[in-house]
C-alpha positions as CSV (number, residue, x, y, z in Angstrom):
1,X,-58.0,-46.9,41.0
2,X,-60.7,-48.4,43.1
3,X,-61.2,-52.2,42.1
4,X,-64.8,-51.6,42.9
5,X,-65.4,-49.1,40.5
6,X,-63.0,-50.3,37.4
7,X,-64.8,-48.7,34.5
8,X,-65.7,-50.8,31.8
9,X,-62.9,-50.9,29.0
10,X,-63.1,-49.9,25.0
11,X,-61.1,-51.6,23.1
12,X,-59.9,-50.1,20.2
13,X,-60.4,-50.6,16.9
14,X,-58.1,-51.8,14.4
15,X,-59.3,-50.4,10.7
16,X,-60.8,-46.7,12.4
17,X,-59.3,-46.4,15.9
18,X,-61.8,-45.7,17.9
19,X,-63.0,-47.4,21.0
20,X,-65.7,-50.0,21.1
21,X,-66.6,-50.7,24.5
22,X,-66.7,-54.0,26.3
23,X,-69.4,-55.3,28.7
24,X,-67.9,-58.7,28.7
25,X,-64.3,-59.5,29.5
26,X,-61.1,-58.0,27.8
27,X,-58.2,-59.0,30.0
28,X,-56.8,-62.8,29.7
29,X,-55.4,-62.7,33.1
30,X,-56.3,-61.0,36.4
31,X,-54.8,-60.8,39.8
32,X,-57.3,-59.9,42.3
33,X,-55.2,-59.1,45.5
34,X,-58.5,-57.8,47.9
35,X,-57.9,-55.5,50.9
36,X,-58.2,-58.3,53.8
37,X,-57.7,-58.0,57.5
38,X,-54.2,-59.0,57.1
39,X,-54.1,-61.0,60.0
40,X,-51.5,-63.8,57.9
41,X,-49.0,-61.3,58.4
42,X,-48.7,-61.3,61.6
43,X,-45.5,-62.6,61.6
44,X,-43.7,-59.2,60.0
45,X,-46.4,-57.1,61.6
46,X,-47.0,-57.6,64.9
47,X,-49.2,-55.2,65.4
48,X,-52.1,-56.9,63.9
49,X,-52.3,-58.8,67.4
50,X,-53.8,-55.3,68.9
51,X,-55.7,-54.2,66.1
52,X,-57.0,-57.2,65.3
53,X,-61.1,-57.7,65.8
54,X,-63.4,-60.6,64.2
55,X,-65.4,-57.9,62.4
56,X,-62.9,-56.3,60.3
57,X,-63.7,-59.3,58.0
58,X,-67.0,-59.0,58.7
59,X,-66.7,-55.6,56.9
60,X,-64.4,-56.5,54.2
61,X,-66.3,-59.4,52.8
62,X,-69.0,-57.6,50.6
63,X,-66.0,-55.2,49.6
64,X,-64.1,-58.5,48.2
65,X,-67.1,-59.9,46.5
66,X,-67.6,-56.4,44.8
67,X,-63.8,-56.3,43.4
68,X,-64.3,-60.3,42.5
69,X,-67.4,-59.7,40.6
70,X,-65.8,-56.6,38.8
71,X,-62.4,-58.6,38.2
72,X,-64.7,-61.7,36.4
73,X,-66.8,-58.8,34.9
74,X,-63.3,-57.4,33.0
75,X,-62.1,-61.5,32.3
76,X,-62.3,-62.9,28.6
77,X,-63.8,-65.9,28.3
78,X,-61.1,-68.6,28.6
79,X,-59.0,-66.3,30.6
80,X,-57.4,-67.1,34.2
81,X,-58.1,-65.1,37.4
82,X,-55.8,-65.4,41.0
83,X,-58.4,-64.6,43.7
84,X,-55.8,-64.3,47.0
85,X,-55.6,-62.9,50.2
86,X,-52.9,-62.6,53.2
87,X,-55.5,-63.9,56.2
88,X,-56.9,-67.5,56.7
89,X,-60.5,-66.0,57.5
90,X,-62.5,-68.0,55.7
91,X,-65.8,-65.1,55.1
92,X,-62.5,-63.3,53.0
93,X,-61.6,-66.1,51.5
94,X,-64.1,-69.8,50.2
95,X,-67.3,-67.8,51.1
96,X,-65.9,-65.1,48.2
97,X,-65.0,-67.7,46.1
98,X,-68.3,-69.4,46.6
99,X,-70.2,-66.4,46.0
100,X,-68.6,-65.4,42.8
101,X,-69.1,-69.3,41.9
102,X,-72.9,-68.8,42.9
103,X,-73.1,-65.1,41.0
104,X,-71.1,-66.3,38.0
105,X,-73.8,-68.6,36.9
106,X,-71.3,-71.5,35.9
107,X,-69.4,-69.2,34.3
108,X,-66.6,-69.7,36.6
109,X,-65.0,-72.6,38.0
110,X,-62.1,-73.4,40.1
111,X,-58.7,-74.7,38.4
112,X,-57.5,-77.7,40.1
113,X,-53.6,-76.4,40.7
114,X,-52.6,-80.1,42.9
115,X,-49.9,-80.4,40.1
116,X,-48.7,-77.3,39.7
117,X,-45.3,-76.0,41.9
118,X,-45.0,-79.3,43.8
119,X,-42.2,-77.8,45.9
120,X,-44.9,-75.4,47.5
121,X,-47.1,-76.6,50.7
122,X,-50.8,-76.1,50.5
123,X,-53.5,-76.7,52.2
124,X,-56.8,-78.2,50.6
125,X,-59.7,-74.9,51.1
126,X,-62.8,-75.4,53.5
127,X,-65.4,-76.2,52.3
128,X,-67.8,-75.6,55.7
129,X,-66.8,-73.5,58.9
130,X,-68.3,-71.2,61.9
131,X,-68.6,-67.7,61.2
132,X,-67.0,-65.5,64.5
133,X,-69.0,-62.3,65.3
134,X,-67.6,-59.8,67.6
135,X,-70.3,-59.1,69.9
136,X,-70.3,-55.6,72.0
137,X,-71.9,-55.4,75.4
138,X,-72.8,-52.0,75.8
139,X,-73.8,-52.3,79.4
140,X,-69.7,-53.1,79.9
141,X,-69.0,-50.5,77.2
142,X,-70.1,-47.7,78.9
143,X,-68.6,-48.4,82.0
144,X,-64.8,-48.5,81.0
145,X,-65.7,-45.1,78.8
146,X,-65.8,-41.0,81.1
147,X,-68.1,-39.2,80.4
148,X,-66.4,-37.4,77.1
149,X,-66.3,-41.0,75.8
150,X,-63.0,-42.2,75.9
151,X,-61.3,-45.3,77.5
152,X,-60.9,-44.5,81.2
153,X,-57.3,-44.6,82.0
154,X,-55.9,-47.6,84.4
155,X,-56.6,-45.6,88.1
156,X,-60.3,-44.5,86.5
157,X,-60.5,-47.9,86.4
158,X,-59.4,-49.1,89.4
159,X,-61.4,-46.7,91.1
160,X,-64.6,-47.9,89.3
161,X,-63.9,-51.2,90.3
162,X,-63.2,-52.2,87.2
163,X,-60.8,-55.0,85.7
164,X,-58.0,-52.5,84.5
165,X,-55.8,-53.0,81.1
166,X,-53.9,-50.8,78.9
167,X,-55.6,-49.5,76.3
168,X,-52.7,-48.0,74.5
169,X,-51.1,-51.4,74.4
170,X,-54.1,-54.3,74.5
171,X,-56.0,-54.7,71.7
172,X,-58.5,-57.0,73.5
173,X,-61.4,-55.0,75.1
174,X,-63.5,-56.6,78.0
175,X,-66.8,-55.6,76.3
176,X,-66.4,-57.3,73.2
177,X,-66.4,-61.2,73.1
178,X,-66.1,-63.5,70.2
179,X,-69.8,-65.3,69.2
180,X,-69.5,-68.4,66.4
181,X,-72.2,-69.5,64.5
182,X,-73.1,-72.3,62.7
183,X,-75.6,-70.5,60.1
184,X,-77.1,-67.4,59.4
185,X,-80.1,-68.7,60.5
186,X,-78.5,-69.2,64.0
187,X,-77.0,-65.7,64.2
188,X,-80.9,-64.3,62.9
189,X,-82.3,-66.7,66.3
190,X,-79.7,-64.8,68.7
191,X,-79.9,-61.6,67.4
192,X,-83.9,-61.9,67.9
193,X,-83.4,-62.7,70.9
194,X,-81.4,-60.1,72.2
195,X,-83.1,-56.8,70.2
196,X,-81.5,-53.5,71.1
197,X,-84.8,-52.1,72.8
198,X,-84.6,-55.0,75.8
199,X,-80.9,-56.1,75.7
200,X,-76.9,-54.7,76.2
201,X,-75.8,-56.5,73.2
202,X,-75.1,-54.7,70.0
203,X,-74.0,-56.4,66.5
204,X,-72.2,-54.8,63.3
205,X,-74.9,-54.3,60.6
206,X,-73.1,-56.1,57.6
207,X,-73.4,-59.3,57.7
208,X,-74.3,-61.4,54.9
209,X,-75.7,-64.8,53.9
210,X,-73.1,-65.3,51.8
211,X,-70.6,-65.2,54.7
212,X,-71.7,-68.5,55.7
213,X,-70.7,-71.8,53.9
214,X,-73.6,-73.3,51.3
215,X,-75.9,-75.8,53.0
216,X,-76.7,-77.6,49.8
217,X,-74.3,-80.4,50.2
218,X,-74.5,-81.3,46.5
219,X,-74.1,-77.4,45.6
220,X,-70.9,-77.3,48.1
221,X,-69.8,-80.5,46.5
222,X,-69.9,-79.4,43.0
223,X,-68.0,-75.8,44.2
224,X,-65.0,-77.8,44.5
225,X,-63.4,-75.4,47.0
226,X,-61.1,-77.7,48.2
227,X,-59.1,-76.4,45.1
228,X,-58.5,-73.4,47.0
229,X,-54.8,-73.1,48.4
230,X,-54.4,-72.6,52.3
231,X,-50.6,-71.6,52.8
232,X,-49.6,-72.1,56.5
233,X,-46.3,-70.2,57.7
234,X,-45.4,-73.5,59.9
235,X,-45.8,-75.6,56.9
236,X,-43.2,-73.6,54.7
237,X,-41.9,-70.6,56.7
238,X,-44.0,-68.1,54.8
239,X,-46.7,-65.8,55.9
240,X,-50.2,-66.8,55.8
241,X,-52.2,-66.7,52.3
242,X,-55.3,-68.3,50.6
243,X,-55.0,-68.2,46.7
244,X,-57.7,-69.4,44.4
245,X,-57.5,-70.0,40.5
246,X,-60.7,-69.2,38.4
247,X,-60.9,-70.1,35.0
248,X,-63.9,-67.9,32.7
249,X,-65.8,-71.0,30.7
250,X,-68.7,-68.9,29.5
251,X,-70.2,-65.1,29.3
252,X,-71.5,-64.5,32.8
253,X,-75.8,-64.4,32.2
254,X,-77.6,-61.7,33.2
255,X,-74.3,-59.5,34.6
256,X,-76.5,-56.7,35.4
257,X,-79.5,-58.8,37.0
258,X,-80.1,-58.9,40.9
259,X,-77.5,-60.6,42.9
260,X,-77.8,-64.4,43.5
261,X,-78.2,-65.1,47.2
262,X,-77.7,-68.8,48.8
263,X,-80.3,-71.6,47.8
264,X,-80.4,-72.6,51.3
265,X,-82.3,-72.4,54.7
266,X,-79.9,-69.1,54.7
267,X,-82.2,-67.5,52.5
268,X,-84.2,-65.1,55.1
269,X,-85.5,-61.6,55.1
270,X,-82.9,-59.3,56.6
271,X,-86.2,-56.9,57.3
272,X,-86.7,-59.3,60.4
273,X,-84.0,-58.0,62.1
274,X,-83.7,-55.3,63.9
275,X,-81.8,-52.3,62.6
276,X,-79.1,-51.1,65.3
277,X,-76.7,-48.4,65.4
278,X,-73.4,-49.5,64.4
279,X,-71.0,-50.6,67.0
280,X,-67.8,-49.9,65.5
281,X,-68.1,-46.0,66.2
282,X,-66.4,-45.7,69.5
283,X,-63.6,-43.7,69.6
284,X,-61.2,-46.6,70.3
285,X,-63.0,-48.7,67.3
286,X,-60.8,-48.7,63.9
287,X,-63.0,-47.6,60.8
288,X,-62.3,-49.1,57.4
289,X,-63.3,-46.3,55.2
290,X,-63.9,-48.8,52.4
291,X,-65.9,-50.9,53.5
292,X,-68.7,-48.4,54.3
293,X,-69.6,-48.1,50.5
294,X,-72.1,-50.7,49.6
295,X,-72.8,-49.5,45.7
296,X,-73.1,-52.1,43.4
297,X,-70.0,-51.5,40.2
298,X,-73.1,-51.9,38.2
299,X,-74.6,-48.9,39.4
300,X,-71.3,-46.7,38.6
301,X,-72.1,-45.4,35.4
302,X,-71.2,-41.9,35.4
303,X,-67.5,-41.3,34.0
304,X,-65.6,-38.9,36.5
305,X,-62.3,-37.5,35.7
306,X,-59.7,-38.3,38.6
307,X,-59.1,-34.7,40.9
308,X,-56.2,-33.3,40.6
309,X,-54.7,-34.0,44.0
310,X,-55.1,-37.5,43.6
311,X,-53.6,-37.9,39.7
312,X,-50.6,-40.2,39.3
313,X,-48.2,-39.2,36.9
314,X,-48.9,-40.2,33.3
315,X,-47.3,-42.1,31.0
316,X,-46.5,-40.2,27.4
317,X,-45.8,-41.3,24.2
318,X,-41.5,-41.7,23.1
319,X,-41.0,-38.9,20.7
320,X,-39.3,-39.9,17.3
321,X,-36.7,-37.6,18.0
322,X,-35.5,-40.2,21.0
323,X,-36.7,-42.7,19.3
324,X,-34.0,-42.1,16.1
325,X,-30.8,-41.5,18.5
326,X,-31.6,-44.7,20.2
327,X,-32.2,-47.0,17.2
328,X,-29.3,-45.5,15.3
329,X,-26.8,-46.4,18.1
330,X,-28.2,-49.7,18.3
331,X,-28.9,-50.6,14.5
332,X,-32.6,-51.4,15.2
333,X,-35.4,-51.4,13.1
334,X,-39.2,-51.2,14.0
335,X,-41.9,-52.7,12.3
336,X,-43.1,-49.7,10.7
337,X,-39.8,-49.7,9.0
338,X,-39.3,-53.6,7.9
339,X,-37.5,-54.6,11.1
340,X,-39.3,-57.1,14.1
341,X,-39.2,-55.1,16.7
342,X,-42.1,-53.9,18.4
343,X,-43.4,-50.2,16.6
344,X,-42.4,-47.1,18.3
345,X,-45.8,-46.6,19.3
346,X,-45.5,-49.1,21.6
347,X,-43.1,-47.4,23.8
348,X,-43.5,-44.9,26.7
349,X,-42.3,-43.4,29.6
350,X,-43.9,-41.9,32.7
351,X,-42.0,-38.5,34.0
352,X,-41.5,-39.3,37.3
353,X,-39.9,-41.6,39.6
354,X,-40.7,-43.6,43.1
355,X,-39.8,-42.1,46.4
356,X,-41.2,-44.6,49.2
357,X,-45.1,-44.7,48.1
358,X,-45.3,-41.6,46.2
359,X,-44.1,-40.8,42.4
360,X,-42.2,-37.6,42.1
361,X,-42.1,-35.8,39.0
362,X,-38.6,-35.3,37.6
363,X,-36.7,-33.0,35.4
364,X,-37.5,-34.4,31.6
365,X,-34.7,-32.3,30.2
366,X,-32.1,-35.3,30.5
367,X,-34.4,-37.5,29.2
368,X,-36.9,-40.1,30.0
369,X,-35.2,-42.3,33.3
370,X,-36.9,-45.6,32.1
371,X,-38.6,-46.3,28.7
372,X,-41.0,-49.0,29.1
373,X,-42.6,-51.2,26.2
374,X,-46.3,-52.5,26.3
375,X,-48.5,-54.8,24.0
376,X,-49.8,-53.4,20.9
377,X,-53.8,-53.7,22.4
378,X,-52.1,-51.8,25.4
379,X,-50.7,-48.8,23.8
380,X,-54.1,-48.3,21.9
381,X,-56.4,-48.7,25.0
382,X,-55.1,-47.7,28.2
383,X,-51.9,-45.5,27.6
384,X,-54.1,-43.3,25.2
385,X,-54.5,-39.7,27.3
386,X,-58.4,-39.6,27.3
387,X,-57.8,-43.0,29.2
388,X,-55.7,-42.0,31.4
389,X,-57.8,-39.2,32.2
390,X,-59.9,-41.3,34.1
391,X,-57.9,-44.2,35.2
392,X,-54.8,-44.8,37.1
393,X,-52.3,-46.2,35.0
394,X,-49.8,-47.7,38.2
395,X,-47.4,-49.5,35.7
396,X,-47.6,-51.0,32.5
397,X,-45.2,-52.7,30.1
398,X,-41.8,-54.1,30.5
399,X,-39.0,-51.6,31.0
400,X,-36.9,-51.9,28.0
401,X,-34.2,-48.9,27.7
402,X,-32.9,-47.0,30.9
403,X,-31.0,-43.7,30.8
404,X,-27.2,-43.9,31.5
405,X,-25.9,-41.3,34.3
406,X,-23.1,-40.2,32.0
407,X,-23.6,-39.5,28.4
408,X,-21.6,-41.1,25.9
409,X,-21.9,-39.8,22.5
410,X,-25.5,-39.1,21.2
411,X,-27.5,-42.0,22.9
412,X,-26.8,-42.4,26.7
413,X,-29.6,-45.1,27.1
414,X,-28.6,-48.7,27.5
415,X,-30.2,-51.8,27.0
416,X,-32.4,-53.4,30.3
417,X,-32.4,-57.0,31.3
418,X,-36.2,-57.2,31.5
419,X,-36.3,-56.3,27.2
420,X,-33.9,-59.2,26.4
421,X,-36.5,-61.3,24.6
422,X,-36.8,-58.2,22.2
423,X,-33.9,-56.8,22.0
424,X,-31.6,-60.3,21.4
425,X,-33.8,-60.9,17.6
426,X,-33.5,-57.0,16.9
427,X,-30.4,-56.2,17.9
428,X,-26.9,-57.8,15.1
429,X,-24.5,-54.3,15.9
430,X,-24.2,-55.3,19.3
431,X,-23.5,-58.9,19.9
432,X,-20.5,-60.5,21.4
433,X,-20.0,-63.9,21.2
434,X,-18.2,-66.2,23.6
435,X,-17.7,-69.8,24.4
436,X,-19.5,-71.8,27.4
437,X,-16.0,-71.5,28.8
438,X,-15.9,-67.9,28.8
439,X,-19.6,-67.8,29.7
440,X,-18.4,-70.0,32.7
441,X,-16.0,-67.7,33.5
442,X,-17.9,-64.4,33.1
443,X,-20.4,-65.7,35.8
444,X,-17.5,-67.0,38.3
445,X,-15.9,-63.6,37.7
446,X,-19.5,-61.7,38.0
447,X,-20.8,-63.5,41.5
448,X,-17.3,-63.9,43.0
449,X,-17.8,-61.4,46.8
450,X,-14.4,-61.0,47.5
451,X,-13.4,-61.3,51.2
452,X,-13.8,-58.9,54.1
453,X,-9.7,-58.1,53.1
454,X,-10.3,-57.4,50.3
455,X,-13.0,-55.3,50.5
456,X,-11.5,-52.9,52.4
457,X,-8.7,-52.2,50.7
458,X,-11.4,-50.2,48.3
459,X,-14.9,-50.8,47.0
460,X,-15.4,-52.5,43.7
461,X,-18.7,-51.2,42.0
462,X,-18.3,-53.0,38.9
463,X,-17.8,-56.9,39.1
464,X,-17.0,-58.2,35.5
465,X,-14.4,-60.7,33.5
466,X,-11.0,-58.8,32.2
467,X,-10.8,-59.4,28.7
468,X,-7.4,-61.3,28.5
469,X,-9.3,-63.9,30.8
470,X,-11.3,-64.5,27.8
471,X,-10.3,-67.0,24.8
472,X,-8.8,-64.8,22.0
473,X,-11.0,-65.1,19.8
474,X,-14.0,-64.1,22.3
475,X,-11.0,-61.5,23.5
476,X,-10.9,-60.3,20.0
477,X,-14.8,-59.9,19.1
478,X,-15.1,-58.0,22.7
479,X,-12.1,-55.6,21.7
480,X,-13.8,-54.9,18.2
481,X,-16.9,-54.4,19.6
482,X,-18.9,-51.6,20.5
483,X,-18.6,-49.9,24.0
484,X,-21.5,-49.9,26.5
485,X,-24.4,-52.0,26.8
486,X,-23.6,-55.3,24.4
487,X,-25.4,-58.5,23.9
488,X,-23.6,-61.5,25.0
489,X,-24.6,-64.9,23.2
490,X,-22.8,-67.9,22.2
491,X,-20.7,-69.7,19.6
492,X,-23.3,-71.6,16.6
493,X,-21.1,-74.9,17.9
494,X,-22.2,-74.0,21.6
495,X,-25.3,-72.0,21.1
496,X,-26.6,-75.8,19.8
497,X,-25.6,-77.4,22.9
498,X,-27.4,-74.5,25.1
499,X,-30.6,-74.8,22.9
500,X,-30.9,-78.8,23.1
501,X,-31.4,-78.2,27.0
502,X,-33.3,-75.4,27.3
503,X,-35.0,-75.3,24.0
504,X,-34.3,-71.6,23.4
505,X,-31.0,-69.2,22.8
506,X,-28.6,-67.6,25.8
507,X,-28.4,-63.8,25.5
508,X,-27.4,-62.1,28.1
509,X,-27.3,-58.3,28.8
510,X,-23.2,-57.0,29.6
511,X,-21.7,-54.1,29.5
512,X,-18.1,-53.6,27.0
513,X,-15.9,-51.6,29.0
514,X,-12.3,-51.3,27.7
515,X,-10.3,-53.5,30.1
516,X,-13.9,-55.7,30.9
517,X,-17.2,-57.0,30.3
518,X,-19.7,-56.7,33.4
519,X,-22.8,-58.1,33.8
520,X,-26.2,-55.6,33.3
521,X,-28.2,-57.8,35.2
522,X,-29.7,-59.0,38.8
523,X,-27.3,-61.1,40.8
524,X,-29.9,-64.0,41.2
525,X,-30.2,-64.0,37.6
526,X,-26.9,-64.5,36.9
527,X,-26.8,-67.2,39.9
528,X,-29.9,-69.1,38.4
529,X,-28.5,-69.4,35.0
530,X,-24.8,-70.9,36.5
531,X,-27.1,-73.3,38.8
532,X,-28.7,-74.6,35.6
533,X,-25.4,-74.9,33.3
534,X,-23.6,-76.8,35.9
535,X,-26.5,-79.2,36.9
536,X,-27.2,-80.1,32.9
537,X,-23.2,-80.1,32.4
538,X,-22.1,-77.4,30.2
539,X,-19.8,-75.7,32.0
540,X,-18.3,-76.8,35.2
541,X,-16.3,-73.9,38.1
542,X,-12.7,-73.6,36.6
543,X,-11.6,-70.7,38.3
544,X,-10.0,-71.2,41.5
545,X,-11.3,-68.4,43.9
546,X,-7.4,-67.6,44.9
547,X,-7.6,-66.3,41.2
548,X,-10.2,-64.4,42.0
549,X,-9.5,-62.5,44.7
550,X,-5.7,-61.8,43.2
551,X,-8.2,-60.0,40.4
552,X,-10.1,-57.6,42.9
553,X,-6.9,-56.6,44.7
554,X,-5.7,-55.9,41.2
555,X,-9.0,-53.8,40.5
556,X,-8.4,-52.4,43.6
557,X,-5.0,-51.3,43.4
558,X,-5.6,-49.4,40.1
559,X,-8.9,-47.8,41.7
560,X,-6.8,-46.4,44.2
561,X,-3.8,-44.9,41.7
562,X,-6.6,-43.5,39.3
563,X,-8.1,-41.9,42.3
564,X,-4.7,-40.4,43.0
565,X,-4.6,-38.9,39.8
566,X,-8.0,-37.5,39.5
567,X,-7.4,-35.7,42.7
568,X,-4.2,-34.4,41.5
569,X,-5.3,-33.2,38.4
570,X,-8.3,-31.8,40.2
571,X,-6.3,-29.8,42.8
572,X,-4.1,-28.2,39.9
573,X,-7.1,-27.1,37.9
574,X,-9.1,-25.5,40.5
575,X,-7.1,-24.8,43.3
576,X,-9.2,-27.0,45.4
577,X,-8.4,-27.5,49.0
578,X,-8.0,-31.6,50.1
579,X,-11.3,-31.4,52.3
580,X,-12.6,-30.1,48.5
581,X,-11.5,-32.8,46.7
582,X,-12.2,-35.6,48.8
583,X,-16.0,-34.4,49.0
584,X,-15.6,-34.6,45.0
585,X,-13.9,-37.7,44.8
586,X,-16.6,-39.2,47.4
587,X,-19.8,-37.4,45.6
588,X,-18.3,-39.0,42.3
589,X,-18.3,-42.9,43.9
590,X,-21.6,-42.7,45.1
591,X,-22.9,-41.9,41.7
592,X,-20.8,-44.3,40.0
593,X,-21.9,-46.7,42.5
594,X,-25.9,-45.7,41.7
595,X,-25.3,-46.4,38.2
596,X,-23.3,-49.9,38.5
């Protein structure tokens, strides 16, 4: 979806259903993340250094301002906006801020965020600074171009009497030069004195007053971009970003009025300067396709559907057929049906799945991949189809149930980490409980990497606690349990100890296997929570990594027999040569791999 052209949104209504649009704000929280010039990340990408040219900014910056205004346009009052950007230019970055300040009326104002992550290492924002304009002299320009208008190679150059550089590898150009200027009205004086009828010298046609820092000092003062967060990659070995927090205090007055310029000495008429062909057409000149658009998102009125060829997959309703199998097999109950979780029409799924950039539409006969719950506003706003129709729904919701590779009985959908919050107050059929010992051990046992010995004696896909490592009666619940996805929480007498730290209840996501439980979640989660048990004291490392490793050869060992067997029984069944069964055997890991 382009950010310039977000249509308005219709909420809709409670009682009837039907959308009542919105002119003023709907969302309580907004990341803006513009298209910038990306020079910040020139660490990862070094090519920036030969791409790189002063007025790619310069091109960006009324882009920016467009997507800010339309991002405050969609922001409820009270709500939160992240303005951010991965360059250090400042016309992408304070001269946006300020303009959106200036346009918002005092609608918006900066959040002070001094306080807030004091491990991180900012940078205070700029309040004034020179704006760099890459000038082209076309005198020079045409001399390092043949006559079909392309970069003369290095002996053209030579012969010309030229200075010669690579073209296919230096980004610099010897006709363009860097000019800094302290004001608009100082780049207005230089560009009148060097008018494309008399002079060589030929300047991009977009820039802006509102590139250029406010010259009111009491206005500037009263902006507070200092608020603004620089983030250096020396400082903090990071890539280079410039973040800003705005706060909605008020409707924005007269939205759809004519744009507020600067009430300064920068307030001039553009007509006196003379109009120019653009510079950036050469053929060795990089053209940002977005930035040619100028059209105010006011002026987009006129609802198109999305072509065909450029339609992301959509998301569609859960069927109550899906819907039944799953909350049988996990005992839950919806609100619709006197339970507290979240209605059924709050959950969907998209038909599809991500290969590198693109979504691929996949096979829905084994089911949804990934069913995803959203807010109850969401589902009756932007996953309706009529929406969707219009708008590109990228993601939405928090993924909540995820299909199982193997089918077990009539449900092969298992619980995701991400859906804990929900599924810990919903879900009584499935809960194991354990001690902060055996929680102890279950993370040892989880994050243990066995050593390069071990490993290759077999891989281990699996990581996970044998029950008889457990206490019995935590052995016990486990063995009486349910198989598959499980909830694991604690003992009342230990559960109280967890919640007088952290103010809130342990549930974690595990998997009841018959000789194990293994953990269903990220490995840094797992790592986070033991970090935080062991600094407030409730469980401290008790298993000796000797005992560890003892366990993976152990795992190992019986992988290897149980491979054995499947081969053999394989082999008798279907005649199979050894090449045959080993391809079977390998194609078998890899998918059990996948799904661990």
């Amino acid at each position: 979806q382009d950010a310039q052209f977000f249509p308005l949104v219709a909420i809709a209504n409670d009682t009837t259903g039907e959308l009542e649009p919105k002119t003023d704000g709907v969302f309580d929280r907004i990341l803006t993340d513009v298209p910038c010039s990306g020079d910040g990340t020139v660490r990862k990408n070094k090519n920036i250094w030969e791409i790189w040219d002063a007025n790619n900014g310069v091109s960006l910056h009324p882009v920016q301002v467009m997507i800010g205004v339309k991002s405050a346009q969609l922001l409820r009052v009270g709500g939160l906006m992240v303005y951010s950007t991965c360059t250090p230019n400042p016309i992408e970055d304070e001269a946006v801020v300020a303009q959106l300040l200036r346009r918002s009326g005092g609608a918006l104002e900066i959040v002070d965020c001094s306080k807030m992550l004091p491990a991180l290492k900012r940078r205070a924002g700029l309040s004034t600074w020179k704006v760099a304009v890459q000038v082209t002299d076309i005198s020079i320009q045409k001399q390092y171009h043949n006559e079909k208008g392309k970069i003369k190679t290095i002996d053209e150059m030579k012969q010309s009497g030229l200075e010669p550089f690579d073209a296919t590898k230096d980004g610099a150009r010897p006709w363009k030069r860097l000019q800094f200027f302290d004001t608009y009205l100082d780049y207005v004086a230089f560009r009148k004195q060097h008018p494309m009828r008399n002079g060589n010298l030929s300047f991009p046609k977009s820039m802006k007053p509102t590139m250029w820092p406010e010259e009111d000092e009491q206005i500037r003062k009263d902006m507070h971009l200092e608020r603004c967060l620089r983030l250096v990659p020396q400082d903090q070995n990071t890539g280079g970003f410039f973040v800003c927090l705005l706060r909605k205090v008020a409707p924005i007055p007269d939205w759809h009025g004519p744009d507020t310029e600067l009430k300064s000495q920068n307030k001039v008429n553009n007509d006196s300067i003379e109009k120019q062909p653009d510079d950036d057409n050469t053929a060795d000149s990089p053209v940002n396709e977005k930035s040619k658009s100028t059209m105010s998102p006011e002026k987009t009125k006129k609802k198109k559907s999305i072509p065909a060829s450029e339609k992301v997959v959509e998301y569609k309703p859960l069927s109550e057929e899906l819907w039944t199998k799953i909350s049988d097999e996990y005992g839950i109950k919806d609100v619709d049906h006197g339970g507290n979780f979240p209605s059924r029409n709050q959950l969907f799924y998209r038909p599809s799945t991500l290969k590198g950039y693109i979504m691929v539409p996949e096979d829905e006969s084994k089911g949804p991949r990934m069913i995803t719950l959203v807010s109850k506003s969401l589902a009756n706003t932007f996953m309706r189809k009529d929406v969707q129709e219009r708008l590109h729904v990228i993601t939405a919701g928090l993924p909540i149930f995820k299909r199982n590779h193997r089918q077990e009985g009539d449900c092969n959908y298992r619980l995701n980490s991400s859906g804990i919050e929900y599924a810990k107050t919903a879900i009584f059929d499935r809960v194991i409980s354990l001690t902060l010992a055996d929680i102890s051990n279950f993370l040892s046992y989880s994050l243990f990497q066995p050593t390069d010995q071990a490993q290759k004696q077999g891989k281990v896909f699996s990581p996970g606690i044998p029950l008889d490592k457990l206490c019995e009666k935590s052995r016990e619940a486990a063995r009486a349990g349910k198989h598959g996805s499980n909830i694991l929480k604690l003992v009342p007498e230990d559960s109280k100890k967890f919640y007088d730290h952290f103010n809130t209840e342990l549930a974690l996501i595990a998997w009841n296997a018959r000789r194990s439980i293994s953990p269903l979640m990220h490995e840094s989660e797992l790592t986070m929570l033991k970090e935080q048990l062991i600094m407030v004291g409730l469980i401290t490392e008790t298993v000796k990594e000797n005992e560890l490793e003892s366990h993976f050869q152990q795992m190992n060992e019986r992988r290897i027999i149980h491979e054995k067997e499947r081969a053999e029984a394989k082999k008798n069944q279907e005649g199979l040569s050894k090449e045959d069964v080993k391809a079977i055997l390998e194609n078998e890991d890899d998918e059990t791999e996948k799904e661990a």
